[in-house]
DOKE-904799 format. One line per 5 residues: number of its first residue (from 0); for each residue y, x, z of C-alpha. Coordinates in steps of 0.05 Angstrom, whole numbers, plus 5000, padded with zeros to 4 digits. Layout:
BEGIN
NUM = Y:X:Z | ...
***
This chain:
BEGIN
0 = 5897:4547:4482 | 5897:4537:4563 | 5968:4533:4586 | 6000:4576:4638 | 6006:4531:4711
5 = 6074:4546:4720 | 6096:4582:4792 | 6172:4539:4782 | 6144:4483:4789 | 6103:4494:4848
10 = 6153:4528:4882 | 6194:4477:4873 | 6151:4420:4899 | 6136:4459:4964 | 6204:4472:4974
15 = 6229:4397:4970 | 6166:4379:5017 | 6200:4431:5056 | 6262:4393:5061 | 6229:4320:5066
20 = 6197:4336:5125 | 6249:4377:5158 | 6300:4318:5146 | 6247:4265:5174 | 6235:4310:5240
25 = 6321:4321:5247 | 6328:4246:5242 | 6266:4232:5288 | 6300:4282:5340 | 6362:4247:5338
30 = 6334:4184:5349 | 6288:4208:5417 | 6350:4241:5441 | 6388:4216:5493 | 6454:4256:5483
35 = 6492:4250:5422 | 6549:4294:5392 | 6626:4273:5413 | 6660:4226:5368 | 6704:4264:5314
40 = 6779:4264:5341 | 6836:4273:5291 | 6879:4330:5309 | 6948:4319:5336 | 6978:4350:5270
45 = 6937:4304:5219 | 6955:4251:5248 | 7015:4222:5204 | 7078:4196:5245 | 7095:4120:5244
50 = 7151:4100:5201 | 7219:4088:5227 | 7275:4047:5191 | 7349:4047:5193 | 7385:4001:5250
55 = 7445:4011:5247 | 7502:4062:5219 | 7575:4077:5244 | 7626:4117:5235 | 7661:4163:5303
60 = 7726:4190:5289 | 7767:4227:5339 | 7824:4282:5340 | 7799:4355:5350 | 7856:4364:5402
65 = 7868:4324:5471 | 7949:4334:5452 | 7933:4292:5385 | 7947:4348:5337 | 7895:4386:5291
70 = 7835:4350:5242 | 7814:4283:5247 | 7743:4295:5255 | 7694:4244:5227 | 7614:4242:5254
75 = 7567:4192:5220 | 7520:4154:5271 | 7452:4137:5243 | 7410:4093:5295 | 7334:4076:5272
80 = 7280:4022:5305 | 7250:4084:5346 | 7285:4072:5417 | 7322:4132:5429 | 7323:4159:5367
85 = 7388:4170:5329 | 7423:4223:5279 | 7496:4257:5270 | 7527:4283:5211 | 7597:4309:5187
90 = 7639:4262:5148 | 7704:4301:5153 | 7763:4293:5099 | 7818:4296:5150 | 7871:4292:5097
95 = 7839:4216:5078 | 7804:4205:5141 | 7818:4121:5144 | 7794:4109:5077 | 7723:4151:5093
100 = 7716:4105:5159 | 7729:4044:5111 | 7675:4068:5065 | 7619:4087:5122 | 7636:4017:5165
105 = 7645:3967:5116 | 7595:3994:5060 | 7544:4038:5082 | 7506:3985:5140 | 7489:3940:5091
110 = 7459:3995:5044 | 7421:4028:5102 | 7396:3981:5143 | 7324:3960:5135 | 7310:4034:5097
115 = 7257:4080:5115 | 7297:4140:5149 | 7258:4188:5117 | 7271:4188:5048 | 7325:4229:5043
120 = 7322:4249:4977 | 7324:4176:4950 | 7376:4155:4995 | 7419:4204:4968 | 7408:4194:4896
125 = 7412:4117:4914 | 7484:4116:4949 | 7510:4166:4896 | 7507:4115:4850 | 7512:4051:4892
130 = 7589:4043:4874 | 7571:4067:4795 | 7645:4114:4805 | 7617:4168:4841 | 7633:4246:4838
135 = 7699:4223:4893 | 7715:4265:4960 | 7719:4194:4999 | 7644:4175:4977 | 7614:4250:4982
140 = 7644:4249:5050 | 7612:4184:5069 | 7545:4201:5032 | 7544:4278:5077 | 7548:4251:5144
145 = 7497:4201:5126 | 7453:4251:5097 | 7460:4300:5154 | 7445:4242:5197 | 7382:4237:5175
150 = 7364:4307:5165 | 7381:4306:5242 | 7330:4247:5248 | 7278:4280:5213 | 7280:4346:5263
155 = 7273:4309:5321 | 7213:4265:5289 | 7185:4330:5274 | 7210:4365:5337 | 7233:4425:5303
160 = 7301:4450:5288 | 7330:4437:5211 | 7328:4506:5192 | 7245:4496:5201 | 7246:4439:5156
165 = 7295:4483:5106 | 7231:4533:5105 | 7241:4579:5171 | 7283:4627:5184 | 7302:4685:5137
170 = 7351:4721:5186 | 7362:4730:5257 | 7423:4700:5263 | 7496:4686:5219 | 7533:4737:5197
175 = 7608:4713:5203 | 7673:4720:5178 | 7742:4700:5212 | 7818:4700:5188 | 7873:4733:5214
180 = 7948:4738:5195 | 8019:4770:5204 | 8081:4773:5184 | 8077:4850:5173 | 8009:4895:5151
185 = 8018:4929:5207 | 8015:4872:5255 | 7952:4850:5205 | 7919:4905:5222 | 7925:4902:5289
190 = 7899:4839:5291 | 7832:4862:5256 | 7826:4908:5304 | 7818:4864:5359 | 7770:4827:5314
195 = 7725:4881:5306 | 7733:4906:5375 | 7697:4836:5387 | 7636:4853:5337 | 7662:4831:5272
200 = 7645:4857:5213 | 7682:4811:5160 | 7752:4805:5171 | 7796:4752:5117 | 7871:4782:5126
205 = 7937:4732:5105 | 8011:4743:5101 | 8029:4686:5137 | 8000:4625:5114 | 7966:4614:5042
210 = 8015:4646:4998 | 8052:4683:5035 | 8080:4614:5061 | 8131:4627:5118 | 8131:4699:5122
215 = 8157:4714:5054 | 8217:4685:5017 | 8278:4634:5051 | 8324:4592:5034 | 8301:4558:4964
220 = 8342:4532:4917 | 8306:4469:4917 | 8325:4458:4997 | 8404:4471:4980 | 8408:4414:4922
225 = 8371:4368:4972 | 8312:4362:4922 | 8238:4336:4958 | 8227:4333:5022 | 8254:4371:5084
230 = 8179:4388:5106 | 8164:4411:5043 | 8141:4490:5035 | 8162:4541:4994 | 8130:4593:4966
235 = 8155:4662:4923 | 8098:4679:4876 | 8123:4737:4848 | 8133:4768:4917 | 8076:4749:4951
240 = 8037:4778:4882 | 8073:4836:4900 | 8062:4843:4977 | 7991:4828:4981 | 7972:4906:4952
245 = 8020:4924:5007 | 7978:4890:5062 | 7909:4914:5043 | 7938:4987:5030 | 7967:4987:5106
250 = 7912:4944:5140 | 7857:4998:5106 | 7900:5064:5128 | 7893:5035:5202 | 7827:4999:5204
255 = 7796:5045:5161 | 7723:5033:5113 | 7677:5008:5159 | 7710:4937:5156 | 7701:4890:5105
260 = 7766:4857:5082 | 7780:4790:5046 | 7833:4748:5024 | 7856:4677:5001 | 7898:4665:4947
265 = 7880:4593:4955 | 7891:4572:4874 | 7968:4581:4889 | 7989:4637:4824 | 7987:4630:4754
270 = 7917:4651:4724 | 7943:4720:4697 | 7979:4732:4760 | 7919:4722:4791 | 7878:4780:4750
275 = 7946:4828:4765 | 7938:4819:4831 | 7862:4834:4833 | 7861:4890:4794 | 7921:4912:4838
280 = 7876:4911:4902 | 7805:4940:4872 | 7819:5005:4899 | 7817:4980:4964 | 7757:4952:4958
285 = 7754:4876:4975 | 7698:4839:5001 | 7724:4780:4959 | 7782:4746:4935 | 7784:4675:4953
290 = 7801:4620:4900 | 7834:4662:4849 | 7850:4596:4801 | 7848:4524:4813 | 7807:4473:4780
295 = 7854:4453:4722 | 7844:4525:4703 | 7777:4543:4695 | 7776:4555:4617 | 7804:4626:4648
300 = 7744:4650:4674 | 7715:4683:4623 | 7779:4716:4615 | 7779:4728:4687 | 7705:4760:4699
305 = 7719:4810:4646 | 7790:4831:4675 | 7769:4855:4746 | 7713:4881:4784 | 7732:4848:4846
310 = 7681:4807:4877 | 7701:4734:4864 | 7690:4666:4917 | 7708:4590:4886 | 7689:4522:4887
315 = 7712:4490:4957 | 7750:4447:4918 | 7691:4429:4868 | 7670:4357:4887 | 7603:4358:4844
320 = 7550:4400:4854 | 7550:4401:4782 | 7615:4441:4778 | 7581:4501:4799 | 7518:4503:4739
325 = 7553:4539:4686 | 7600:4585:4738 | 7542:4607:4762 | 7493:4609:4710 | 7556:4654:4669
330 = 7566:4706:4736 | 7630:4677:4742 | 7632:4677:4809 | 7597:4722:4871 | 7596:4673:4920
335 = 7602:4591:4918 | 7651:4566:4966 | 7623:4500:4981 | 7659:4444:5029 | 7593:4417:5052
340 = 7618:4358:5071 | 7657:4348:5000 | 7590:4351:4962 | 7548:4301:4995 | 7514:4345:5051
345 = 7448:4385:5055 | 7404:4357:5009 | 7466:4380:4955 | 7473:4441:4983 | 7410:4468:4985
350 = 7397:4455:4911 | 7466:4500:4889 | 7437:4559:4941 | 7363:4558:4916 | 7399:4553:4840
355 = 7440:4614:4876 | 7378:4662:4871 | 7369:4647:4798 | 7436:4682:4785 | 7446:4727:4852
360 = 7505:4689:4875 | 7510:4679:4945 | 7535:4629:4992 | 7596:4627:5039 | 7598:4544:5062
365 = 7669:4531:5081 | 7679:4533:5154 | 7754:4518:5170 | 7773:4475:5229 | 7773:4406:5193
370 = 7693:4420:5190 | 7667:4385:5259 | 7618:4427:5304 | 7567:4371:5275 | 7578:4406:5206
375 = 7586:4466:5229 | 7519:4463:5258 | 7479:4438:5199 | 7511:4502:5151 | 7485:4545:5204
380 = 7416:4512:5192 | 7422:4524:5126 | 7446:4597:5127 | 7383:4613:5169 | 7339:4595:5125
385 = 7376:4603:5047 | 7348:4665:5013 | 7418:4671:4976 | 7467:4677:5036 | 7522:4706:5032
390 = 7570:4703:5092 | 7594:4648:5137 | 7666:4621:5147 | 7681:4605:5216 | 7635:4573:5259
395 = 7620:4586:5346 | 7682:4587:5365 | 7708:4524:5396 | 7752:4506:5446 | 7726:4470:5514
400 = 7748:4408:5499 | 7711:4404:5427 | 7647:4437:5472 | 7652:4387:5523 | 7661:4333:5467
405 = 7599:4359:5425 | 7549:4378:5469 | 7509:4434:5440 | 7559:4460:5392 | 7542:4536:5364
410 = 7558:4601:5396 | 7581:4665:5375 | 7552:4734:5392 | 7586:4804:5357 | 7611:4768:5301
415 = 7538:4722:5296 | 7527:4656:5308 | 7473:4627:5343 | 7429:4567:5330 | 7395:4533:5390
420 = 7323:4520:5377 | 7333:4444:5401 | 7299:4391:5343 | 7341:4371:5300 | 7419:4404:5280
425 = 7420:4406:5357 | 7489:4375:5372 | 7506:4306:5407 | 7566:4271:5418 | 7597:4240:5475
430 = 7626:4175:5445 | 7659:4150:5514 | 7706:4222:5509 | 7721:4206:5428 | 7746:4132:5438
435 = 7800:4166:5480 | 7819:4204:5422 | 7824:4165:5369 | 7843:4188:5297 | 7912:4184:5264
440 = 7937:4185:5193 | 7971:4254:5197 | 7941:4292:5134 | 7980:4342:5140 | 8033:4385:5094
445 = 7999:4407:5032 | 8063:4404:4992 | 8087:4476:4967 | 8139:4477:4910 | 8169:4528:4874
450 = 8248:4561:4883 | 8266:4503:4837 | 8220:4460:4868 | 8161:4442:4820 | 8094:4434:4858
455 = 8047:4493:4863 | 7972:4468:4864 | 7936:4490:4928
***
């Protein structure tokens, strides 16, 4: 039987003749021709940046006033090989500043030198555990400013602010908070109304200080038998448990609904206390309620969740970024109160917000003034570009001398703060101006004791 030829296979051959001799006549072109194509240029953003190591690390402390009083600020210096190129970062425990500088000077050089500046990540995990104790607020301290030193670093290798890095914005700007206090809710209030007259929107209101410390309650019986120390405070409990209702009744009749108000109890009442006093102020309809219990007592918080329906803020105490797994996994609380700075920095502090949008618990970093503008800066960084924010404490608003000291420190617009779009956090610091303002051991009064004079935890 005669076979079919088949039309495949001729098709086939012509078509690879086909290509043969077009190939042959390309190459034969190329060769006769005088011009050739322009050599293949890698562009600017493939091309991957030289490494730069660690040179040298130091630690600048100075007094956030020029009269000596107020925070001892710390700033960690991190220079690397590249001429020019250095980082900042907040170190700041102003009640243990000394021991912090003792830590970053004599300890940290030796582990940083020679490193590659960018890997952050394993820095961190590597000084963590460098002293095998870790989980301390001396260390953490030590291990932020380092850690926002380098995050610095990396912005200006890249030439982008931090908040780019972080993942780009997810907000205009910072939505703000600031404190106010009086001896009277009437003179409360009209304190918030200046504030709002000035664009705020979040207003934190306090009888006195934390506690009702200095506006309510005299004369304790602890003072009269001579018993502690004459600078020691005093606070009444069951009064200020009773007068803070009082304050946000009055500051609400004359401010009216528009504001949002919050208040620190600051860990200072008994855990049941606490829950009284919540549930006493839920008609008025609280932002938040600061640090309802302390650390020694957070077996309560169950208890605590299920008692009130006022939005709850903790954890600037919390020195591990552990501390805030199960609170937040269990809805204990609305909104972490992290002390940057206390935790070991950024890279910390990014992993509780992103673990924030797991649970829908938001962040508010703690901003007081014992945060330096350096720190300041790199929350703002982060709250521009965290999913999960909340609110921020504090934060551009700083006198001239701190301005003149940091150069580049964050401003404040209707109760927002603005970032500068400079690379890096975008603060500097003029170390000639801090060496004439050196640092002193004053760690202020933290001691508050009862009418009979047993110590109330702050």
């Amino acid at each position: 039987m005669k076979k079919e030829k088949s039309h495949y296979k001729t098709d086939r051959r012509k078509f690879l003749q086909t290509v043969t001799l077009g190939s042959a006549a390309g190459l034969l072109g190329f060769a006769g021709n005088k011009v050739s194509a322009a050599p293949y240029e890698v562009p600017a953003y493939a091309k991957a940046m030289a490494p730069v190591k660690i040179k040298s690390v130091k630690a600048i402390g100075v007094k956030s006033t020029p009269e000596g009083r107020g925070s001892n600020l710390i700033v960690v210096k991190v220079e690397t090989t590249e001429p020019g190129l250095y980082g900042l970062g907040c170190a700041t425990f102003t009640q243990r500043a000394e021991a912090v500088i003792t830590a970053i000077n004599k300890y940290m050089p030796d582990f940083c030198i020679g490193r590659d500046a960018d890997n952050i990540e394993d820095m961190w995990q590597s000084f963590y555990v460098s002293s095998y104790w870790r989980n301390g607020p001396v260390l953490n301290n030590a291990i932020s400013g380092l850690d926002q030193a380098l995050w610095d670093i990396k912005g200006k290798r890249a030439g982008m602010p931090v908040y780019q890095l972080l993942g780009g914005k997810c907000r205009f700007a910072v939505d703000t908070y600031t404190s106010v206090s009086g001896a009277t809710p009437e003179a409360i209030a009209d304190n918030v109304l200046k504030q709002m007259a000035a664009g705020q929107r979040h207003v934190r209101i306090q009888l006195g200080g934390y506690g009702g410390v200095g506006t309510i309650g005299s004369d304790p019986d602890f003072k009269k038998a001579g018993f502690g120390m004459e600078r020691d405070s005093y606070m009444d409990e069951a009064a200020y448990a009773r007068a803070v209702p009082k304050m946000f009744e009055g500051v609400r009749k004359i401010c009216g609904e528009e504001i949002e108000l919050c208040h620190d109890i600051h860990e200072r009442l008994q855990p049941m206390d606490a829950i009284n006093l919540c549930r006493n102020v839920e008609e008025y309809r609280p932002f938040f309620i600061e640090d309802p219990l302390s650390p020694e007592n957070t077996s309560w918080w169950p208890q605590f969740r299920h008692s009130t329906i006022v939005p709850i803020a903790m954890g600037e105490l919390f020195n591990n970024v552990n501390e805030f797994v199960e609170p937040m996994a269990e809805h204990y609380f609305d909104y972490i109160r992290i002390h940057v700075s206390q935790i070991g920095g950024i890279t910390p502090a990014m992993k509780v917000a992103k673990l924030g949008e797991w649970f829908n618990v938001r962040t508010i970093w703690h901003g007081p003034g014992d945060v330096s503008p350096v720190g300041h800066s790199a929350q703002a960084h982060m709250d521009l570009a965290n999913w999960s924010f909340g609110l921020q404490e504090g934060g551009g608003v700083f006198s001239d001398f701190l301005r003149e000291l940091f150069p580049g420190c964050l401003t404040k617009e209707n109760g927002y703060i603005i970032v500068n779009d400079k690379p890096g956090l975008g603060i500097d610091i003029n170390e000639k101006m801090a060496v004439k303002y050196p640092l002193d051991n004053n760690a202020g009064n933290w001691t508050v004791r009862r009418k009979d004079g047993s110590i109330i935890r702050p």
